[in-house]
PATOR-969489 format. One record per residue: x, y, z of N, C-alpha, C in turn; residue in three letters. Coordinates in steps of 0.05 Angstrom, whole numbers. Each point is the difference from the previous one (the first is absolute). Layout:
N
- n_xx,n_yy,n_zz,ca_xx,ca_yy,ca_zz,c_xx,c_yy,c_zz,res
- X,Y,Z,X,Y,Z,X,Y,Z,Ala
...
***
This chain:
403
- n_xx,n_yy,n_zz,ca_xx,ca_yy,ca_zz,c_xx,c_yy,c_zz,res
- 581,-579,-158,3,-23,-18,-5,9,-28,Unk
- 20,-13,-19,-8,15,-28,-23,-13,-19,Unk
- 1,6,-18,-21,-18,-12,-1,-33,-5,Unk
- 26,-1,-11,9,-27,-8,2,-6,17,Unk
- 9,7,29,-4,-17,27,-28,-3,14,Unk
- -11,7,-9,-36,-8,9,-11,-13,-32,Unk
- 12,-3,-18,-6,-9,-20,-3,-41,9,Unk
- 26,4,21,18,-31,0,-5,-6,29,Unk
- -25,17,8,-3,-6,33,-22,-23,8,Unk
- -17,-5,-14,-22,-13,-3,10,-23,-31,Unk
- -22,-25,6,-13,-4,-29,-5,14,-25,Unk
- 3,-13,-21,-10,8,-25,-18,10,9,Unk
- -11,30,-13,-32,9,-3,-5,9,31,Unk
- 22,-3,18,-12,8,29,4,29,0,Unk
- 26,8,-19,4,36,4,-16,19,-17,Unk
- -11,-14,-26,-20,10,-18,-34,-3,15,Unk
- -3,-16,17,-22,5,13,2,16,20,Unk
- 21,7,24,2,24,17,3,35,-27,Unk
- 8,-14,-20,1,37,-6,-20,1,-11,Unk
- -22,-23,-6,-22,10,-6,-21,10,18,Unk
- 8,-9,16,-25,3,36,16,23,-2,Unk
- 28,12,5,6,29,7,-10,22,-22,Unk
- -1,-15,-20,-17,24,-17,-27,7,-9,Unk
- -15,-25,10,-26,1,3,-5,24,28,Unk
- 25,-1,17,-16,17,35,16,25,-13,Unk
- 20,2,-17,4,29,-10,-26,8,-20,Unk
- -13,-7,-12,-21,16,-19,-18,-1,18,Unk
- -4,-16,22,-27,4,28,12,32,14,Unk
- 23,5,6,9,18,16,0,25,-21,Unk
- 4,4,-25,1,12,-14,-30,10,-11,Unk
- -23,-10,4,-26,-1,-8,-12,19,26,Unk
- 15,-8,21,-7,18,21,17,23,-3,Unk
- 28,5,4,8,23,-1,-5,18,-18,Unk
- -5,-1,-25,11,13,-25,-25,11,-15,Unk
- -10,18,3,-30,10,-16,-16,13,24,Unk
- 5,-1,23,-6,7,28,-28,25,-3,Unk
- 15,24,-12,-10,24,2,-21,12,-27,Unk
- 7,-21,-26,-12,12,-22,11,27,-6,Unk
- 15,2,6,20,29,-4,21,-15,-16,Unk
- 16,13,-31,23,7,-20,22,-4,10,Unk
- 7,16,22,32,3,16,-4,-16,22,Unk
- -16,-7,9,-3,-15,27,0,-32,-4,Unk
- -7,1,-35,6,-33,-5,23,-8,-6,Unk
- 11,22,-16,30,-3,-6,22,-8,22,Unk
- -8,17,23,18,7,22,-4,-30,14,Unk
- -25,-7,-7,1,-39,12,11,-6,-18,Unk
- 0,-14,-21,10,-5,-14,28,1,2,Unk
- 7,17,1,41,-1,5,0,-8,29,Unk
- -20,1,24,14,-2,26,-1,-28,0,Unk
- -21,-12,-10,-8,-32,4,23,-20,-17,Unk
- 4,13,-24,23,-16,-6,34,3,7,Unk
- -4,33,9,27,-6,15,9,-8,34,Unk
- -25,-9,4,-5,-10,26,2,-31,-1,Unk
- -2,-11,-24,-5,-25,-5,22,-16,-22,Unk
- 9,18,-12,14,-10,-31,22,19,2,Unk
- 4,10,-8,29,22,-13,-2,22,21,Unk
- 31,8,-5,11,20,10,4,28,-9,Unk
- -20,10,-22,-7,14,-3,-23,5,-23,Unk
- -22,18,2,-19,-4,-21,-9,27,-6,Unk
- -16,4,-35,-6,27,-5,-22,-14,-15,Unk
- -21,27,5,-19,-6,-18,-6,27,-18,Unk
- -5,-4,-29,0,28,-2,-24,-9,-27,Unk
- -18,30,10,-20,5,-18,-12,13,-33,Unk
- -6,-11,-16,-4,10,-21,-10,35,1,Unk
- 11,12,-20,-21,25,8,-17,10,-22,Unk
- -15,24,-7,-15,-4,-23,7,4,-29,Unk
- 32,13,13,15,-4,-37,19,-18,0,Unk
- -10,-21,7,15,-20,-2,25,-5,22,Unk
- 7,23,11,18,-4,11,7,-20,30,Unk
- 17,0,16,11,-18,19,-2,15,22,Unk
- -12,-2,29,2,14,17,7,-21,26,Unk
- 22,8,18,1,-20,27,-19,13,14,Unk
- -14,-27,11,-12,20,14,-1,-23,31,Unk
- 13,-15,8,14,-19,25,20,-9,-1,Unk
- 22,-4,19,22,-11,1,2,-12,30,Unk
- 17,-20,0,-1,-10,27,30,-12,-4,Unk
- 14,-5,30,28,-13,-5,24,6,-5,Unk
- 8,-9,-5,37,9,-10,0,18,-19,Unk
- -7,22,-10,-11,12,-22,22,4,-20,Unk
- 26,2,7,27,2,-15,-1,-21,-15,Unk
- -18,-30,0,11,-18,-16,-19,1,-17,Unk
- -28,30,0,-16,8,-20,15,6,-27,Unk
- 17,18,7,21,15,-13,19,-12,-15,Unk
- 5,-31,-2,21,-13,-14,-8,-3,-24,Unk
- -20,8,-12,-9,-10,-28,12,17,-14,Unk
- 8,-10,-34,13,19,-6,-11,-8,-40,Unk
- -8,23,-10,-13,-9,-24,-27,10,2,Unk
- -17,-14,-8,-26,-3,-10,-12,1,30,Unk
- -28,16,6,4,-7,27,-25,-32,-2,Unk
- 8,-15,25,-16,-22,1,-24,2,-4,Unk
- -16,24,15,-27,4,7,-10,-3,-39,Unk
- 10,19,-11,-12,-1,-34,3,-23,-3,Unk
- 18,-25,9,9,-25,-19,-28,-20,8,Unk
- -9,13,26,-17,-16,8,-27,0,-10,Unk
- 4,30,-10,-31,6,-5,-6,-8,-27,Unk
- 30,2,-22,-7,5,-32,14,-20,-9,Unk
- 16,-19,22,14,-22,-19,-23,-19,-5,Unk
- -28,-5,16,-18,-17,-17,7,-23,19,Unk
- 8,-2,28,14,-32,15,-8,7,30,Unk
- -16,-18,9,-17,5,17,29,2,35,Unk
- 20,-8,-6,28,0,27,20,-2,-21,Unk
- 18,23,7,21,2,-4,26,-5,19,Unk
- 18,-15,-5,27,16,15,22,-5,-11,Unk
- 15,23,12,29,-3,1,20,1,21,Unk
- 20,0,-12,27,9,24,13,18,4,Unk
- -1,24,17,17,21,-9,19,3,27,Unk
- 17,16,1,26,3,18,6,26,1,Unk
- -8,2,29,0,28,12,29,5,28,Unk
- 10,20,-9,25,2,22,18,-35,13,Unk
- 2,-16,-15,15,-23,-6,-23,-20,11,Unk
- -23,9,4,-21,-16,9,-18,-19,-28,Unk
- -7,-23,4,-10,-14,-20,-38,0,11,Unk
- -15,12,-13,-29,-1,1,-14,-23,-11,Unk
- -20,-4,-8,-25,-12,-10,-25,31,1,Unk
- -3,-6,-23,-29,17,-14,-17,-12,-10,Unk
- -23,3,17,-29,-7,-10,-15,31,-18,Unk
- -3,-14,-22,-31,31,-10,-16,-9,-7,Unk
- -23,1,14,-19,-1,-9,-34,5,-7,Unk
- -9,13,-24,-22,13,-2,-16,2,26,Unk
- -19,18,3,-30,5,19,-14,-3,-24,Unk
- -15,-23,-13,-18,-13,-14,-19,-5,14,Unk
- -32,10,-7,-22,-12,2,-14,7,-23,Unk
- -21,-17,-10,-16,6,-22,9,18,-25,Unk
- 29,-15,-7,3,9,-17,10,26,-6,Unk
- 3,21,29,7,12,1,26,7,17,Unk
- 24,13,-9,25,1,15,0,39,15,Unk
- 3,-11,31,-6,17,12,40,18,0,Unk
- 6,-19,10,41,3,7,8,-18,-7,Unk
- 18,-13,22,26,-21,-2,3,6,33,Unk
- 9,-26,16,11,0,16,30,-14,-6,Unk
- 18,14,23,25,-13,-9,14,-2,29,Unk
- 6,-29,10,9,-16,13,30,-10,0,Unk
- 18,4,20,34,-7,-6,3,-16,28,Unk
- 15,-11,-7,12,-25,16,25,4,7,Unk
- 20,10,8,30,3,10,8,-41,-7,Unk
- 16,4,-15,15,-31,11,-19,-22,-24,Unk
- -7,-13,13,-14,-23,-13,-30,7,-20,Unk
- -11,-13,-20,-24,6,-8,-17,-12,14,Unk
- -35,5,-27,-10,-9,18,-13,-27,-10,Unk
- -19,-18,16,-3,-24,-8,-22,-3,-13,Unk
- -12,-16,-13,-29,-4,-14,-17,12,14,Unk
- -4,-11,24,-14,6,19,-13,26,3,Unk
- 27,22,8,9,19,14,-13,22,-25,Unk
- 19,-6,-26,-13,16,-29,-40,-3,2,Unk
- 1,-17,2,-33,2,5,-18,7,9,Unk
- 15,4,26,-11,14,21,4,33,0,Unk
- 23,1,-12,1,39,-9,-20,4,-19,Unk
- -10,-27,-26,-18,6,-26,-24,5,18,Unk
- -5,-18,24,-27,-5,9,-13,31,9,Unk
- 20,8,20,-4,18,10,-4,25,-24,Unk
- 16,-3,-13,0,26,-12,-32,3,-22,Unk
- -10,-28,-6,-22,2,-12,-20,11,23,Unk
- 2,-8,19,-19,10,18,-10,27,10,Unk
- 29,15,6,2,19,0,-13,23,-21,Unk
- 8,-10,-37,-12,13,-15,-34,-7,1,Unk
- -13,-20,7,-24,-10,1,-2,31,19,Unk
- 2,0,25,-4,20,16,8,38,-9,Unk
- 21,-10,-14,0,31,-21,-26,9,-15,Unk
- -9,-25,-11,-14,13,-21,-27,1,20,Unk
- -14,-12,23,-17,11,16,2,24,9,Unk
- 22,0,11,3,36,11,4,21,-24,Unk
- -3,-7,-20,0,21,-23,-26,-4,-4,Unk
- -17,-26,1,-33,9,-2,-10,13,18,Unk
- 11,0,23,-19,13,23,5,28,0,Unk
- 30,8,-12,9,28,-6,-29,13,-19,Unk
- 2,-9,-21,-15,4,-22,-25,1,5,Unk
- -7,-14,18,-36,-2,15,-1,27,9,Unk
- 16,2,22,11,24,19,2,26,-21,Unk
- 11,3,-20,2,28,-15,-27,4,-12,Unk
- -14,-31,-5,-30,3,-12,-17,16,22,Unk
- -3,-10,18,-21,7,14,10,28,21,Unk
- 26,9,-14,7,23,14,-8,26,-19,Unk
- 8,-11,-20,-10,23,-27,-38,-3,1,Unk
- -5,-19,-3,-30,-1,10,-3,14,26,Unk
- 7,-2,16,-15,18,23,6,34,-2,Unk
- 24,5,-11,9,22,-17,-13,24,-23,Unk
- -14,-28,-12,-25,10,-20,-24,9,5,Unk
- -3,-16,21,-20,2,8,-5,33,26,Unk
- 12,-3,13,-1,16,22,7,33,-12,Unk
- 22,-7,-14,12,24,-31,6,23,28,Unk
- 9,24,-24,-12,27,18,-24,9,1,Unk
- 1,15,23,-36,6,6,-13,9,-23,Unk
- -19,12,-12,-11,16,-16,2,30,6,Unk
- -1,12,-24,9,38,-2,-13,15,29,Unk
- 5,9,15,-12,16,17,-4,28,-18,Unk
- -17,16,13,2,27,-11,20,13,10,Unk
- 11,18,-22,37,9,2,3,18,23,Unk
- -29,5,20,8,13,25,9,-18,25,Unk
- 8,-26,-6,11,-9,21,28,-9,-13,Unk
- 15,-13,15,33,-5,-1,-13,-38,11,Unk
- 11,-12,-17,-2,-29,9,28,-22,2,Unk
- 1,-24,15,26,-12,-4,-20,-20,4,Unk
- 12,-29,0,-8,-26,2,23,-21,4,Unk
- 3,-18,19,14,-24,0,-17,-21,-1,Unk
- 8,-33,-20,-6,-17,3,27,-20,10,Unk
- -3,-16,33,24,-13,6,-19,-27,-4,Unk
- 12,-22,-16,-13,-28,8,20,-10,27,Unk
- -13,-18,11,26,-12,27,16,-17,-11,Unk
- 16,-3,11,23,-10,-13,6,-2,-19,Unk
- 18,-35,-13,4,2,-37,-17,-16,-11,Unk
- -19,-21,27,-20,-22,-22,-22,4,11,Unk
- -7,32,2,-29,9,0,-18,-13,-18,Unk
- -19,-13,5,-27,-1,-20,-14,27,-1,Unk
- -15,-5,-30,-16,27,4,-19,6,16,Unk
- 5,24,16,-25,11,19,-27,14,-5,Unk
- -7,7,14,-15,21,3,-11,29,7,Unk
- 28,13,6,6,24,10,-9,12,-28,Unk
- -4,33,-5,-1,8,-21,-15,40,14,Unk
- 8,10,-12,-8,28,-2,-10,13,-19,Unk
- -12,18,-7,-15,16,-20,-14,24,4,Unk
- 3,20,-16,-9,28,-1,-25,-1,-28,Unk
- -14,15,7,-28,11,-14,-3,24,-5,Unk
- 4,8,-23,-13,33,1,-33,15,2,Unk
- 2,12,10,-32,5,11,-5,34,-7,Unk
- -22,14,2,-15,20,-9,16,18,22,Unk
- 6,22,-15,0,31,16,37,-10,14,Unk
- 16,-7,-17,29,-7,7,8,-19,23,Unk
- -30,-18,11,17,-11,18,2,-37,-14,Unk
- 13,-6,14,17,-30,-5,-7,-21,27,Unk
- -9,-21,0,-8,-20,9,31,-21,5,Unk
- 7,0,24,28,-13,-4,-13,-30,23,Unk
- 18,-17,-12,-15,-26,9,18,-22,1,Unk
- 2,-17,28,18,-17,11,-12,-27,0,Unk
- 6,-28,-10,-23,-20,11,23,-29,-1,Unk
- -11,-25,17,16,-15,4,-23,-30,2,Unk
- 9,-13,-34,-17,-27,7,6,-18,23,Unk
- -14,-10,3,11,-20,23,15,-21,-17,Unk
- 25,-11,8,13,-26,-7,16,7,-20,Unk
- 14,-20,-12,14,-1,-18,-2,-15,-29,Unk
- 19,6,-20,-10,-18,-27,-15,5,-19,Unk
- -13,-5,-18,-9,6,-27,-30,12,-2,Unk
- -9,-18,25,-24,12,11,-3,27,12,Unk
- 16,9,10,-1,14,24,9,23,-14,Unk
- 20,0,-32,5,21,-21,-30,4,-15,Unk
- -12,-25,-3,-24,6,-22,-18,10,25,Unk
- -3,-2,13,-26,16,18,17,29,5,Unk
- 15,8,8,19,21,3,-13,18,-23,Unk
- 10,-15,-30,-12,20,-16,-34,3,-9,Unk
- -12,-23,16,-32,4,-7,-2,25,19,Unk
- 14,-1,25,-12,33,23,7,20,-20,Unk
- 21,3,-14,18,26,-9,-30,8,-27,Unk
- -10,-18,-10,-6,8,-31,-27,13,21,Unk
- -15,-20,18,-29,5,12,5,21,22,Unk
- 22,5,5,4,40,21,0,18,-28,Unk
- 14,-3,-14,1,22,-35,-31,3,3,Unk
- -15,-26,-9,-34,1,-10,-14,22,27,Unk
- 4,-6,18,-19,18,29,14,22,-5,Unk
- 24,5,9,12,14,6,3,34,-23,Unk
- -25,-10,-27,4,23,-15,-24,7,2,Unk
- -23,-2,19,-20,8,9,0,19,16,Unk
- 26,4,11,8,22,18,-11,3,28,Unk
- -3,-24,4,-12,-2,33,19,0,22,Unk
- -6,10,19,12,2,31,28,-20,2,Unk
- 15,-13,5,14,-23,5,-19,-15,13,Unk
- -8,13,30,-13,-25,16,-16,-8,-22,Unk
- -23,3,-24,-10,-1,-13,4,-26,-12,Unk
- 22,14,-22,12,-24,-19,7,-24,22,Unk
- 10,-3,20,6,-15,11,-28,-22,4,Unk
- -22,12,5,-22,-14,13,-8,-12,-41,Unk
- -13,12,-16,12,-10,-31,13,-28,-6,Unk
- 27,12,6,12,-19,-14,3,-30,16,Unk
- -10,4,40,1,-17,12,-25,-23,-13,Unk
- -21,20,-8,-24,-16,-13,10,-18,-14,Unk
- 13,8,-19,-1,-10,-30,24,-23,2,Unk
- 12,2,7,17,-20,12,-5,-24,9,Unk
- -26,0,22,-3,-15,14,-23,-13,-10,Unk
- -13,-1,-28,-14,-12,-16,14,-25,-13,Unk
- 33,7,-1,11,-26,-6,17,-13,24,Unk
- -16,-28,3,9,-17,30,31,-2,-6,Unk
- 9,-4,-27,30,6,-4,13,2,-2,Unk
- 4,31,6,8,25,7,12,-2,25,Unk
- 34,6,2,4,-4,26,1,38,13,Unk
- -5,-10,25,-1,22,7,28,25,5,Unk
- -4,19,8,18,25,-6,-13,23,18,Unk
- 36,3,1,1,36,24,7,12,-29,Unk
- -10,29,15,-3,22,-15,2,33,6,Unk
- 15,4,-4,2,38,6,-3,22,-20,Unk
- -20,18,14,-13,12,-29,2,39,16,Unk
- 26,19,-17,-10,19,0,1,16,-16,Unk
- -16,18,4,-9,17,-21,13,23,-1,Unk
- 14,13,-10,16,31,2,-7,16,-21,Unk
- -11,24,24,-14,23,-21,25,25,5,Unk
- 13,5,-15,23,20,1,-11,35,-1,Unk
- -21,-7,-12,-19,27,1,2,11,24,Unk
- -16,-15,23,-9,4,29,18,-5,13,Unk
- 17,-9,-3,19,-14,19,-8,-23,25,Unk
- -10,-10,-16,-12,-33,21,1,-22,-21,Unk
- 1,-17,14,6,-27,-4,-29,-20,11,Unk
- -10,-15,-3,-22,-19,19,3,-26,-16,Unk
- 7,-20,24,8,-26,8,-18,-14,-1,Unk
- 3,-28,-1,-20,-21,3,12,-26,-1,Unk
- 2,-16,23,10,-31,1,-9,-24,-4,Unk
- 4,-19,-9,-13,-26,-8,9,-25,17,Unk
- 13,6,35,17,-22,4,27,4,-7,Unk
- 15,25,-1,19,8,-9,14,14,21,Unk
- 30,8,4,15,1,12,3,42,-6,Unk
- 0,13,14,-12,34,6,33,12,-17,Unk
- -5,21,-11,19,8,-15,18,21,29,Unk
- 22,13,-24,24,10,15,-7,30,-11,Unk
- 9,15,12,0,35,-10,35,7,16,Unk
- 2,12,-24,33,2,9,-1,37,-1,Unk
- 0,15,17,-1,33,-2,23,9,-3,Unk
- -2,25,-6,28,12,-12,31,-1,16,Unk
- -9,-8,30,23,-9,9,11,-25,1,Unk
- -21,-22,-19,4,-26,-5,-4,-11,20,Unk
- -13,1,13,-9,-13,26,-33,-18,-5,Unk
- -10,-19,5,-22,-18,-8,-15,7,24,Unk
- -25,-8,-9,-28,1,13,-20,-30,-10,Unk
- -3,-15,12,-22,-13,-17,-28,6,-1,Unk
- -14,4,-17,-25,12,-3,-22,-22,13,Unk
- -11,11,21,-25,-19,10,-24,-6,-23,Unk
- 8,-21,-11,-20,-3,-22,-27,-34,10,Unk
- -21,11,2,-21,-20,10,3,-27,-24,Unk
- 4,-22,18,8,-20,-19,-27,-10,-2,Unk
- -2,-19,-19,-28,-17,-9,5,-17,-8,Unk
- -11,-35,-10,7,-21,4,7,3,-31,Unk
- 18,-18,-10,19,-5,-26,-25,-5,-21,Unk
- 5,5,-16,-15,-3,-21,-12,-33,-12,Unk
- -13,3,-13,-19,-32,-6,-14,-14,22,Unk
- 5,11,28,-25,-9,18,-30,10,-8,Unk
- -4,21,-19,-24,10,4,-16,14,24,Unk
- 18,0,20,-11,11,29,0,26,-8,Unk
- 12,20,-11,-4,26,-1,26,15,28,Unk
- -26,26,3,8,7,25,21,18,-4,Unk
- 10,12,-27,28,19,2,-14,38,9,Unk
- 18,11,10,-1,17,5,25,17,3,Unk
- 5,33,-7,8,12,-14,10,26,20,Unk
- 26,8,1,10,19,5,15,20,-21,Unk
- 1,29,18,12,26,-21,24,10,25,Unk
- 20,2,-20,21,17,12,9,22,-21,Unk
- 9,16,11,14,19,-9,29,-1,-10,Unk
- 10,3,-28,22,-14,-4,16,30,-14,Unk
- 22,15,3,7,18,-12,29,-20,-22,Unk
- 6,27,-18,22,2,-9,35,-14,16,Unk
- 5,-2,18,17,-2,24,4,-31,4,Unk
- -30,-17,-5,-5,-25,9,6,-13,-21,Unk
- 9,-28,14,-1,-20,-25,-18,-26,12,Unk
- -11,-7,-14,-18,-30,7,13,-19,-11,Unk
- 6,-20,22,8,-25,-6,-25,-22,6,Unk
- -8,-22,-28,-19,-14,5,17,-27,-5,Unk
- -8,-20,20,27,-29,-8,-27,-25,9,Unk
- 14,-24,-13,-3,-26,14,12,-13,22,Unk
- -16,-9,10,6,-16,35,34,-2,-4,Unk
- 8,-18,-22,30,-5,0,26,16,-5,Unk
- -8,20,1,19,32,8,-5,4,34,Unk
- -11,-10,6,3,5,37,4,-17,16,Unk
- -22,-31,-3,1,-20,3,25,-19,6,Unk
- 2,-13,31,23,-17,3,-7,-19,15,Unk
- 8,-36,-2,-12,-12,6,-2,0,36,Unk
- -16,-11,10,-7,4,30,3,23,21,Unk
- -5,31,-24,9,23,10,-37,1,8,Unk
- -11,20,11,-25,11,9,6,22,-36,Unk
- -29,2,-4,-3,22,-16,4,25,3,Unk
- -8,8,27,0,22,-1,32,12,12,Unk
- 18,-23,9,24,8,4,15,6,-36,Unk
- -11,-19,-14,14,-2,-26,-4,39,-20,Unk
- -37,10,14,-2,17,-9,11,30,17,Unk
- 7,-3,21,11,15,12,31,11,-9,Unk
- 16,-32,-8,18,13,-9,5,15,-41,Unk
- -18,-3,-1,-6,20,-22,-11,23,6,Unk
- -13,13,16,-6,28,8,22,3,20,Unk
- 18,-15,1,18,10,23,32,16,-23,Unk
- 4,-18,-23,15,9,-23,-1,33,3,Unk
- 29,0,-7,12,38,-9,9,1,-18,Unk
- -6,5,-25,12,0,-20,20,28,-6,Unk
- 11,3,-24,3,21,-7,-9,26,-4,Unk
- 3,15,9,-23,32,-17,3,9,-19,Unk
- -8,0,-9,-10,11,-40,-2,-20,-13,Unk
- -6,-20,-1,8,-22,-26,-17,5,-9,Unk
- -3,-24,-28,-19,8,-20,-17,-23,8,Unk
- -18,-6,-15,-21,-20,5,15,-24,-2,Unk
- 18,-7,-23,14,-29,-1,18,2,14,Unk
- 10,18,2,33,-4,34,-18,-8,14,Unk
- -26,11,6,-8,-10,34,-8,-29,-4,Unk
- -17,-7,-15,0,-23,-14,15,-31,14,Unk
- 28,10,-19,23,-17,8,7,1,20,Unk
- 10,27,16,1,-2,35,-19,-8,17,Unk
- -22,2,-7,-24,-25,12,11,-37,1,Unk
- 4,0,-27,-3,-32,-8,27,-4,11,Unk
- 26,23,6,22,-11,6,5,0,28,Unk
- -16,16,19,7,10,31,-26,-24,8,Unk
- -11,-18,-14,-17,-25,5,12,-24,-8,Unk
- 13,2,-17,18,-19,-1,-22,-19,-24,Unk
- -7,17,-15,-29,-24,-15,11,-14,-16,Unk
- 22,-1,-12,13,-15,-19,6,-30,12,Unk
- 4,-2,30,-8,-27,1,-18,7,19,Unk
- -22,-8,-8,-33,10,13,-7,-31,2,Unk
- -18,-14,7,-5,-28,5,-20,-1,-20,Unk
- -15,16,-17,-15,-5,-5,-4,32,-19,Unk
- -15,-3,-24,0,18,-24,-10,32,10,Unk
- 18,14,-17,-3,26,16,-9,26,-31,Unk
- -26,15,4,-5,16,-16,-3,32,23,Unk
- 13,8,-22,0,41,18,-8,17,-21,Unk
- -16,13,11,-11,22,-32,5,27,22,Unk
- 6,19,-14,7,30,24,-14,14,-19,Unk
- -12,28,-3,-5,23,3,-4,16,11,Unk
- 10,31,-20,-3,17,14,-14,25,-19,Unk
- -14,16,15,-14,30,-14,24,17,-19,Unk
- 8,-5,-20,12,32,-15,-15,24,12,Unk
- 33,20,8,-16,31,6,-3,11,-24,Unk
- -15,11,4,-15,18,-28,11,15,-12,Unk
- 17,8,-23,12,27,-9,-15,15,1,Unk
- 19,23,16,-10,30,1,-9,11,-21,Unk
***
């Protein structure tokens, strides 16, 4: 039925009150579909499906970029009747002519269209233009309104997912700063480091690593993991890091510092608590001695790249005040590399632990790499890049001595 024939089907005022009830349940249906994900391309991509599911026969939305320029970044529909414009393109007319709906008529392969453009406006700010075509007939008061409606909404939801972007790079460069590279080891070891956050709307954690230099060439290398997530869990992260520096240049045992810093910790109620791995590498002697906080036992990768996990005596996480750490020595040559990580480099949900740590001493890597090849073939034959949860790896190894 065309318009003018449902215009003349009812009473005066009877077809202006059905297209208002139909476009009141289109901005209800639209309120649900369209902003879904808080994701840039994922609103867009509603955005064109909802109106060409509902309104026109073909739609584009395309995004501002940061020099100003025009980018598509959805299309849905007949897309050839995208292509009939000819001139100025719509999307600019929408954004810089200053007129909140535009249209025109244009004629594509002897076909007659209808063009809607119009801005992604919220607060004043213009994100794109969506642009809406009709094959045949235009569109009606109604119908134009319902493309304005949507399309305001849509930008309302642009400019959220650009705050949450922007939250997201804040608190990624913050956890970044914070966690940094380790500190200088003494130049007789070879060091690498990864920081993975999980996924892309990681909050900041509490994973973090750090090296200490200590008397007679050896280096203090050190793994620790706040509990939880968020701003808290970064600011206690770095109260452990500054209060292991303070013990830790006293030059005591690991199990030591560990029992230390468990003290001092646990004087503030809080303070959340934290695992911790602490060893010490003396390149002189060729030993290494361990000490755990509630922490997950490191990897030794030997010159045929083959892993071992080091039986290291665990002790309860730090800020209980219970104490109780105690301290192992191994023998570490030139040949070996030590891998020290957080739970979420092994860790998989409703796996057993010790299946999760098996298949990391079960890994073959390459033979010869350097400390960062092995590194990456760790984090990549684990697959940590999508890890469930934040992943830190610190490796060393002994430099052989020039002859």
């Amino acid at each position: 039925m065309s318009e003018h024939d449902r215009r003349s089907a009812g009473p005066p005022g009877e077809y202006e009150y059905e297209a208002l009830r139909a476009r009141l349940r289109a901005m209800e249906a639209a309120a649900e579909q369209i902003g879904t994900r808080l994701d840039e391309n994922a609103t867009c991509e509603e955005l064109a499906g909802f109106l060409f599911r509902n309104l026109c026969d073909a739609v584009a939305v395309d995004l501002r970029s940061e020099d100003g320029g025009l980018n598509r970044v959805a299309v849905a529909g007949a897309i050839g009747l995208l292509t009939a414009q000819t001139g100025e393109s719509p999307s600019v007319r929408a954004i810089d002519g200053g007129h909140p709906l535009s249209e025109w008529v244009v004629v594509s392969g002897g076909t007659r269209a209808h063009l809607v453009s119009v801005p992604l406006l919220a607060r004043d700010r213009v994100y794109g233009a969506v642009l809406a075509v009709r094959a045949g007939g235009g569109f009606s008061d109604h119908e134009a309104a319902t493309v304005h409606f949507t399309a305001r909404l849509a930008a309302v939801h642009l400019g959220h997912a650009r705050e949450l972007a922007a939250t997201q790079d804040t608190a990624l460069n913050l956890q970044r700063a914070l966690v940094s590279e380790p500190g200088r080891p003494h130049p007789n070891l070879e060091m690498a480091s990864r920081y993975l956050p999980v996924g892309t709307r990681a909050l900041v954690g509490g994973d973090w690593f750090e090296t200490v230099r200590l008397h007679f060439g050896r280096t203090l290398l050190v793994v620790g993991d706040v509990m939880g997530h968020g701003l808290d869990a970064a600011v206690d992260m770095n109260a452990y890091r500054s209060t292991l520096r303070d013990v830790a240049s006293t030059d005591l045992a690991p199990h030591r510092v560990l029992r230390q810093l468990d003290a001092l910790v646990a004087e503030d109620p809080a303070r959340r608590p934290a695992t911790c791995l602490l060893v010490r590498v003396d390149p002189t002697r060729g030993v290494a001695d361990f000490a755990s906080a509630g922490h997950l036992p490191p990897a030794i990768f030997g010159e045929d790249s083959t892993a071992v996990l080091v039986d290291v005596p665990v002790g309860p996480p730090l800020g209980t005040g219970v104490g109780g750490y105690e301290g192992v020595t191994r023998r570490i040559t030139t040949e070996e590399t030590l891998v020290m990580f957080t739970d979420g480099l092994v860790e998989r949900r409703g796996e057993d632990i010790d299946v999760s740590l098996a298949r990391l001493a079960g890994l073959r890597l390459p033979v010869g790499e350097t400390v960062e090849q092995m590194v990456d073939a760790v984090v990549a034959a684990l697959d940590a890049r999508h890890a469930e949860d934040d992943v830190a790896v610190l490796a060393a190894r002994i430099r052989p001595r020039r002859p």
